[in-house]
Each structure stands twice: as C-alpha cells, then as structure tokens.
C-alpha angles and dihedrals in degrees: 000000000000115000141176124244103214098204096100114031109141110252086015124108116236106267092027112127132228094236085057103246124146123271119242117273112254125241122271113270117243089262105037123105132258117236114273094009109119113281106255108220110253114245107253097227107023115201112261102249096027120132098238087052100042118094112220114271125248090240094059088047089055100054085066101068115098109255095027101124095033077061099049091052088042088049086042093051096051085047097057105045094040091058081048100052077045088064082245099098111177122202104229130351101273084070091064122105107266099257095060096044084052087070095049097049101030107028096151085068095034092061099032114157080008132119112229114197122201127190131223134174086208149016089249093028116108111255105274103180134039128190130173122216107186120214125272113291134169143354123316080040109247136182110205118206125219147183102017106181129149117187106260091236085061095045119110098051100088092252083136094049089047091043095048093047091047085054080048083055103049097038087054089042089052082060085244103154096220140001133236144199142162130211139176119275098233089051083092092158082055094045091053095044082058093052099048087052089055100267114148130187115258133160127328115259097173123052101219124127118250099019120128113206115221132184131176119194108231128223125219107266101252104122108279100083115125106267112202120195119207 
C-alpha cells in the first residue's frame, strides 16, 4: 500500500489528516495549567526564549505525524548508501552534508509544498519504501521526483514500480505537463525501472558528474494514461 506522509501538504498543518479530522491535542507544556487547577496569572513581559513564551517548532509538531521517524531512517538509509555509492561513505547521519541531514531532522521544512509518499506492504507493516515528489514549477509545468528508495530486504516485490507510478499520479493530478528525475549512472536496475514507466533522457539541469537527466510527458487522468504493472 502506497500512503501519504502529511507532514509536509502544502496549507495543512503538520498532523492534520487527509480525511479532515482533527489532529490530537497536544500534551500540556510544562507550564500550562491542568483543567480545573487555578489559572495562574500570565507574566506581563515573558523572557524571550523562555519555555512559557516559545511556540512550539515546526520540527517538534512534525514529529508528531504518524510515519515520521519510519521516514527519517528510510531518508538516512538512502543517504548513506548513496555517499557511499558516491566513494564518501560516512559513518552515521550526523556525518552527512548539511542538506541532507536537514531532511532527516526537520522533514516537515525540507519537503515543504512537497508530497511525500511511504510503502508499505501493510496497513501494520513499517514503511518499507519512500519517494518525493516536489510541487509544480516552470513552463512547461513540471513535478520532479526525488529520493526513491525502498529497504533491500523489501526489494523484489515491485514497491518501487508502485511507488514510482503513485509520484506519476500526483504529479498528473497536480496538472504538471511532464515529470522529472534524475539518478545516478551506475543505478542501472533504477535507470531501467524509469524506462519501463515512459521516462526518456533529456538534457542535463544539474551539473554534477555522473548524473543522467530523465522527463516523461503526462497525460490528464482520465483513464488513458499508460498503467505499468511490476
């Protein structure tokens, strides 16, 4: 099963949830009253800083959202091997370049306007499977999807093909004209998974050695669009 991670829809609070129910209530802050405990009388110029006058970060809110740390070890695993792959293998997370660390922290910013799709292969099963697509830019209009990764013990059961298919849909969905993607030359078994779903090579956008540049026109949802099994 294919599902969304809300923590980052664009106009939606981090834990709300698609159907539109209300998010949990959060717990009481260290300072806040209890219900029915005597209201205690608010300081008239709180310290910046202090706990009573900070709201709580983006990053805390996050961290509510179901799937949020299956996310974070899915985004550090991809990381990592990739780095590796790269010939800069780094030991842990905290070894990563900062923009990369900043998706694993703070995922609700990193992905910001962005759809963030988990696997799994069920409703109670761990997220197996991760993929990015980014919001709606230029002209023609295109989605761009990012950080497909599925766990290797995973791997085998067409999660990727599904995952990949689900980014095609949102991105059509979003009215983008085409979708694009970039991987890594030597990622042979991805290269060939984006060739099978209709993705062609096409000019270099990003200067980096050893990355190959693929598109795929969309079609309007309406029934016709190319289905791919895997």
């Amino acid at each position: 099963m294919i599902e969304r991670w809300n923590g980052a829809l664009t106009g939606r609070a981090p834990g709300a949830a698609d159907s539109g129910s209300a998010p949990a209530p959060a717990a009481p802050s260290a300072g806040a009253s209890s219900p029915g405990a005597p209201a205690r009388p608010a300081p008239t110029a709180p310290s910046p800083g202090s706990p009573s006058s900070a709201a709580p970060s983006t990053t805390a809110r996050a961290l509510e959202v179901p799937g949020t740390s299956e996310l974070a070890a899915l985004l550090t695993a991809y990381h990592l091997a990739t780095e590796a792959e790269k010939g800069s293998a780094v030991a842990s997370s905290a070894a990563l370049p900062p923009r990369y660390r900043a998706e694993i922290d703070a995922p609700a910013q990193a992905f910001a306007g962005c759809v963030v799709l988990l696997a799994r292969d069920s409703p109670t099963d761990p997220a197996s499977g991760v993929v990015v697509v980014t919001g709606r830019t230029g002209r023609p209009a295109s989605c761009e999807v990012k950080r497909l990764w599925v766990d290797p013990g995973h791997r085998g059961r067409g999660l990727a093909t599904r995952l990949l298919q689900a980014a095609i849909d949102e991105a059509a969905a979003s009215g983008a004209e085409r979708v694009r993607l970039s991987v890594w030359s030597w990622r042979l078994p991805a290269i060939a998974l984006y060739g099978r779903l209709g993705f062609v090579e096409t000019a270099s956008w990003d200067d980096r050695a050893g990355l190959v540049c693929l598109e795929r026109p969309l079609a309007p949802l309406d029934g016709t669009a190319d289905a791919h099994a895997g």
